[in-house]
Backbone as JSON Lines, residues from 0, in Angstrom:
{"i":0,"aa":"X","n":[-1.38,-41.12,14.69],"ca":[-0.48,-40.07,14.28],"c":[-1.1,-39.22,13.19]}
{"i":1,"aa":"X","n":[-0.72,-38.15,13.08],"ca":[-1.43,-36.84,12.02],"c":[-0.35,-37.03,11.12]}
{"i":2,"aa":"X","n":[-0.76,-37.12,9.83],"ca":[0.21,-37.18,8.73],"c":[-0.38,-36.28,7.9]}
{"i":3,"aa":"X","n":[0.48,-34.91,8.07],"ca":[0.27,-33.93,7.46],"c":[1.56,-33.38,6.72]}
{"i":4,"aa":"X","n":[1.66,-33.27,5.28],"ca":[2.44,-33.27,4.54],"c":[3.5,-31.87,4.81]}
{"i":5,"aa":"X","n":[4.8,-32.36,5.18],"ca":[5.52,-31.48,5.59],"c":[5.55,-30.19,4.2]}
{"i":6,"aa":"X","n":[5.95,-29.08,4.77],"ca":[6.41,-28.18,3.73],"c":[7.64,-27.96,3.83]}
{"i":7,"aa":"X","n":[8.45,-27.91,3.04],"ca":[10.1,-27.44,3.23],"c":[9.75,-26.2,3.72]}
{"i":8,"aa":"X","n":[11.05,-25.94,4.27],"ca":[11.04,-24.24,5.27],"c":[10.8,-23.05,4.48]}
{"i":9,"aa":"X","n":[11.63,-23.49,3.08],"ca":[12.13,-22.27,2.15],"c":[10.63,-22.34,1.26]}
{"i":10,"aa":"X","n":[10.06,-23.15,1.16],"ca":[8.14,-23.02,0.47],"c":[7.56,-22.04,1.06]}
{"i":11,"aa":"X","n":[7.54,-22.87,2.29],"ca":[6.74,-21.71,3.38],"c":[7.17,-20.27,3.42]}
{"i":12,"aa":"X","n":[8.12,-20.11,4.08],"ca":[8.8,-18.58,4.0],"c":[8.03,-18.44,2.52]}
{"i":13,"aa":"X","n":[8.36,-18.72,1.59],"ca":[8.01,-18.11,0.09],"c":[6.33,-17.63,0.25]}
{"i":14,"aa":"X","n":[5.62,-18.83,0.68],"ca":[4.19,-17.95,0.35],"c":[4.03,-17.12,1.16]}
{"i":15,"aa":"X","n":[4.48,-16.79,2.27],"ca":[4.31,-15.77,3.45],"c":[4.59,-14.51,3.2]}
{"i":16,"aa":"X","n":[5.87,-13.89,2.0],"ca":[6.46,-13.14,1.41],"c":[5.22,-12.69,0.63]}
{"i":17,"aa":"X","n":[5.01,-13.86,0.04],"ca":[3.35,-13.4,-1.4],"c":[2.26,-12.92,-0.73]}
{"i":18,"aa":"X","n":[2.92,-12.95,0.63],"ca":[1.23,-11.64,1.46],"c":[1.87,-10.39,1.49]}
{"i":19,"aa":"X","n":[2.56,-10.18,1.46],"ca":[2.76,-8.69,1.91],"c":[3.76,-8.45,0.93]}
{"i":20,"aa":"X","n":[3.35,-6.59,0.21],"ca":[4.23,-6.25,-1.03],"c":[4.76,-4.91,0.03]}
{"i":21,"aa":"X","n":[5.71,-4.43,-0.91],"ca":[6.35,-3.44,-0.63],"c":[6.15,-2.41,-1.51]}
{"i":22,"aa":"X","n":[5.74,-1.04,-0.81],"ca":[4.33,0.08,-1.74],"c":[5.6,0.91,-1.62]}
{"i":23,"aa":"X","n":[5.66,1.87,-2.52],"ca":[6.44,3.35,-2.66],"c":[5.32,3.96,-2.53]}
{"i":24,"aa":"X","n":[5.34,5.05,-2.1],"ca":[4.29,6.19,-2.37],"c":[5.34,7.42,-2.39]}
{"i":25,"aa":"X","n":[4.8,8.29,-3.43],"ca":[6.08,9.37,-3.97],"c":[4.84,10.47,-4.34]}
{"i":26,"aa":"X","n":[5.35,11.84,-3.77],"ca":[4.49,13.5,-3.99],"c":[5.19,13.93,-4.91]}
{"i":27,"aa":"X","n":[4.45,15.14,-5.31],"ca":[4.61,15.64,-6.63],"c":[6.17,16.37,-5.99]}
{"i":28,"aa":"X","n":[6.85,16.86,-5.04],"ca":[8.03,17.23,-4.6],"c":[9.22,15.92,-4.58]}
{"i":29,"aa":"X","n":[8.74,14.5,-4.93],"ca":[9.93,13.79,-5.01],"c":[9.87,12.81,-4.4]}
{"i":30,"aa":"X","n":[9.39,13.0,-2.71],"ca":[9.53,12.45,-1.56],"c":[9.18,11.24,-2.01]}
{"i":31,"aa":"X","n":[9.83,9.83,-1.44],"ca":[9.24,8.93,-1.43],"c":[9.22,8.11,0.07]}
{"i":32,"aa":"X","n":[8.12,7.6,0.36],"ca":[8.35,6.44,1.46],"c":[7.8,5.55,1.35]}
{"i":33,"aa":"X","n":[8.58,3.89,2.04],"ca":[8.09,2.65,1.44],"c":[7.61,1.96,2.36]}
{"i":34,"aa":"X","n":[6.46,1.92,1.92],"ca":[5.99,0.55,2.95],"c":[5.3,-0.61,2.64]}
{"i":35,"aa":"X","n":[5.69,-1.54,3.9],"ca":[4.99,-3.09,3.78],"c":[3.78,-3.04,4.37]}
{"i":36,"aa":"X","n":[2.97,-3.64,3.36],"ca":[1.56,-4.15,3.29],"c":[1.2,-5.29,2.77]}
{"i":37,"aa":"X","n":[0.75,-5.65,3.99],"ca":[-0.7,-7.32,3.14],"c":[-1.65,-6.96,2.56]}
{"i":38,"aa":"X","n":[-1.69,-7.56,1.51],"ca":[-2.46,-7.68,0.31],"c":[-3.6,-7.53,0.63]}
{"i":39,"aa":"X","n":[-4.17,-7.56,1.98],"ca":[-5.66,-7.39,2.22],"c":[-5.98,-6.67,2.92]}
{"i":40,"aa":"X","n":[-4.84,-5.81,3.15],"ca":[-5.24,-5.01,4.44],"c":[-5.5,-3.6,3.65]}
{"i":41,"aa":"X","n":[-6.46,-3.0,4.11],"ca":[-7.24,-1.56,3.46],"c":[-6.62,-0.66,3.52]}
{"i":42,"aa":"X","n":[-6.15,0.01,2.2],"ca":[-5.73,1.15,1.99],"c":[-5.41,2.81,2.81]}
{"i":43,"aa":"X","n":[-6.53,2.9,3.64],"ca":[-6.43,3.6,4.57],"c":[-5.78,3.61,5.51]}
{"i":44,"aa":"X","n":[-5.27,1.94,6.06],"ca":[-3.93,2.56,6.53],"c":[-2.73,2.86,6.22]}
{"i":45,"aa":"X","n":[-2.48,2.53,5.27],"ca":[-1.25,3.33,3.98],"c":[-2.15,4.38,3.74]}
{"i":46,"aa":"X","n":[-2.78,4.96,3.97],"ca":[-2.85,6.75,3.68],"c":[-2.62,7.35,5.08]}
{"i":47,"aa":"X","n":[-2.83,6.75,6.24],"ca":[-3.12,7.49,7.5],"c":[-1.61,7.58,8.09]}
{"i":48,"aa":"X","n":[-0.64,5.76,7.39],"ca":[0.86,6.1,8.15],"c":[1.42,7.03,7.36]}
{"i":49,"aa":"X","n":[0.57,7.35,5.89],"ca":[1.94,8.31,4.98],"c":[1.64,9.72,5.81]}
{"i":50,"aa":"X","n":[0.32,10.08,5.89],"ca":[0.24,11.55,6.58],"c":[0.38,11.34,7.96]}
{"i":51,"aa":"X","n":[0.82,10.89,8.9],"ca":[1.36,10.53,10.28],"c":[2.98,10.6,9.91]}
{"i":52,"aa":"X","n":[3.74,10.0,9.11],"ca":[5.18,9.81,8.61],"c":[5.48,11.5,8.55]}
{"i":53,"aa":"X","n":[4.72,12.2,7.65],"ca":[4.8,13.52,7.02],"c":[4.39,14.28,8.31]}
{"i":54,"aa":"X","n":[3.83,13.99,9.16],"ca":[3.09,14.87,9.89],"c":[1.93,15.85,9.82]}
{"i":55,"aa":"X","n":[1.08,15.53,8.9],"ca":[-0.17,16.14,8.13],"c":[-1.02,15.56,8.11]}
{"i":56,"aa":"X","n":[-2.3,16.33,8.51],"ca":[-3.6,16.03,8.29],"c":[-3.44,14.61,7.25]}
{"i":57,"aa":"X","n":[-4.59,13.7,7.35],"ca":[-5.07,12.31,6.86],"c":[-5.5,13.22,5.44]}
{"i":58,"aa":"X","n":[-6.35,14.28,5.08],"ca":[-7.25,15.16,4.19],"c":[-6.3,15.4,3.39]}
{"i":59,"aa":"X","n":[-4.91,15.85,3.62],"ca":[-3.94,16.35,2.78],"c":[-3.76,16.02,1.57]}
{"i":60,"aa":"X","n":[-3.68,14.63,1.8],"ca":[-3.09,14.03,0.43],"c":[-4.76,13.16,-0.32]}
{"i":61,"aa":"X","n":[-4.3,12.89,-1.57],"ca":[-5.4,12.0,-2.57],"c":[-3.95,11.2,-2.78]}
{"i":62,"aa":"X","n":[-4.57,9.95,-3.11],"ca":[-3.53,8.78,-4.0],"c":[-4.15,8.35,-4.28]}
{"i":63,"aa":"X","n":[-3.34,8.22,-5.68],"ca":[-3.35,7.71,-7.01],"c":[-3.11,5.8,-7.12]}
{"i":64,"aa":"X","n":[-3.36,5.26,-7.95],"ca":[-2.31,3.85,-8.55],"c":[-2.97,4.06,-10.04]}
{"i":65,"aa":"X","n":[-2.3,3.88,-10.99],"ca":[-1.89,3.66,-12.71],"c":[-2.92,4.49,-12.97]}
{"i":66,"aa":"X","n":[-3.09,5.65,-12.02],"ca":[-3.95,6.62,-12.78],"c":[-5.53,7.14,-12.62]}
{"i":67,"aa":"X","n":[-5.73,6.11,-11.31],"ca":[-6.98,5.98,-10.65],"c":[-7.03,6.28,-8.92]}
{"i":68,"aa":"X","n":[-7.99,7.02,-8.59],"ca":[-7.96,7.26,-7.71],"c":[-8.44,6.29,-6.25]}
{"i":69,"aa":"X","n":[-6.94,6.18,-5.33],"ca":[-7.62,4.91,-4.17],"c":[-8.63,4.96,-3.78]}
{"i":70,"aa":"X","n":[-9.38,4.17,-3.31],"ca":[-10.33,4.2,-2.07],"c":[-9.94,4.08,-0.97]}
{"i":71,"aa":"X","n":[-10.43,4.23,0.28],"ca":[-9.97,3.68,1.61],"c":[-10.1,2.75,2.26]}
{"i":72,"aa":"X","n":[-11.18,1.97,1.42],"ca":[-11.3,0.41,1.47],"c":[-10.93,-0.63,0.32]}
{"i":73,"aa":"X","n":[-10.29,0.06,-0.16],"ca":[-9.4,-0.69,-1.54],"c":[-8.23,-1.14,-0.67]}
{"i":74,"aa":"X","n":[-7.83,-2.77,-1.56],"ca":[-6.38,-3.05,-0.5],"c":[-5.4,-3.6,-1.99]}
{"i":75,"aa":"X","n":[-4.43,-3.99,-1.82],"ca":[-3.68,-4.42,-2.71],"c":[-4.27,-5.09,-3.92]}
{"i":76,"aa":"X","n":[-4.87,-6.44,-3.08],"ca":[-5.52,-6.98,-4.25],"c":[-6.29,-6.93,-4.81]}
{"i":77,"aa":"X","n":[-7.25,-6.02,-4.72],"ca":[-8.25,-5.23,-5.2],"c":[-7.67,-4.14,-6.45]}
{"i":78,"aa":"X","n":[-6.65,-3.96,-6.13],"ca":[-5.85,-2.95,-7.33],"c":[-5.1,-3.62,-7.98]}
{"i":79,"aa":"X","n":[-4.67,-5.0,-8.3],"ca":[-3.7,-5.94,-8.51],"c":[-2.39,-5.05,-8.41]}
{"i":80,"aa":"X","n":[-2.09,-4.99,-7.44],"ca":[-0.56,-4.47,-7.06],"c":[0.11,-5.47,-7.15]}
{"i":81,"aa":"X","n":[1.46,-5.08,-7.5],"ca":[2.57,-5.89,-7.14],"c":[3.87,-5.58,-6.7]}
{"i":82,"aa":"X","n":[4.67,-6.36,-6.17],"ca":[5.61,-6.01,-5.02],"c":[6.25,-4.2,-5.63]}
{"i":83,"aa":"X","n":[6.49,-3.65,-5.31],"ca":[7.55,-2.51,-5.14],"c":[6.95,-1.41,-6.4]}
{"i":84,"aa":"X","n":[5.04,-1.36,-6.6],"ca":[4.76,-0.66,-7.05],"c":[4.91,0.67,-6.44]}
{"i":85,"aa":"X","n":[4.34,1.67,-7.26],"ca":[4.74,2.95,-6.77],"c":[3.11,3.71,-6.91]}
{"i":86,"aa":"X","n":[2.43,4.37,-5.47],"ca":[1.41,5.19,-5.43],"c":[1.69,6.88,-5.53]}
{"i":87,"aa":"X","n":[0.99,7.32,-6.36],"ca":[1.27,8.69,-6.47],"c":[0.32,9.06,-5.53]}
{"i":88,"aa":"X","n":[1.16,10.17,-4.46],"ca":[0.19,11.47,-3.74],"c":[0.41,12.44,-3.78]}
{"i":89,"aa":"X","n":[-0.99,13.02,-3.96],"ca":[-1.61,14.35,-4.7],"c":[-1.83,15.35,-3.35]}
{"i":90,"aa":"X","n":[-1.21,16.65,-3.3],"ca":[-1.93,17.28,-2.22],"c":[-3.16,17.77,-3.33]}
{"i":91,"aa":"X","n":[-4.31,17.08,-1.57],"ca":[-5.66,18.07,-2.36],"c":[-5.87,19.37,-2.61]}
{"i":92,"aa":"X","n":[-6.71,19.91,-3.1],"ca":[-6.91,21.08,-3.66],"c":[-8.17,20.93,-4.15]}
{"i":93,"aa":"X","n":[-9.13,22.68,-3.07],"ca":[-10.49,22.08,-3.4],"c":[-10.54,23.42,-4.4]}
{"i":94,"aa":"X","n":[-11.73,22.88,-4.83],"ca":[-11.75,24.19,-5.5],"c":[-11.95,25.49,-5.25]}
{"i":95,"aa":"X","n":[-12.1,26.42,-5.52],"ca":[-12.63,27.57,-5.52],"c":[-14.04,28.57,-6.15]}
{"i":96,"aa":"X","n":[-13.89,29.26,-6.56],"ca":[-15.64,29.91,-7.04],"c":[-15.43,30.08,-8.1]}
């Protein structure tokens, strides 16, 4: 017999929750939309569903977290996020002459 140490139900459920946070991302007009992400999964696709959600070019927006600019291979835990932080997006703006 395999004697492998049960986990209560309500443990489990709990660490499964500690993978995936819940992101705000909010534009300089207000908008906010929230989404769930695992902690390891790359940033880029929280930039590609926010401009798919909006209906705009992927290029549109820059985001922010506490003031630094994402990468697209940055993921949660790489930024130490935590549940129901909030990402600021920036429409870009290139420069001019």
């Amino acid at each position: 017999m395999d004697e492998k140490p049960a986990k209560p139900e309500g443990q489990a459920k709990a660490e499964g929750e500690d993978k995936q946070l819940n992101i705000k991302v909010k534009d300089s007009d207000g908008n906010e939309v929230q989404f769930k992400i695992k902690r390891t999964t790359p940033m880029s696709k929280l930039m590609s569903a926010y401009a798919s959600r909006l209906g705009v070019d992927e290029n549109t927006y820059r985001f922010n977290f506490d003031g630094n600019r994402i990468s697209p291979s940055d993921t949660p835990d790489s930024l130490d996020m935590e549940d129901m932080d909030c990402i600021d997006a920036m429409v870009y703006q290139q420069g001019g002459h």
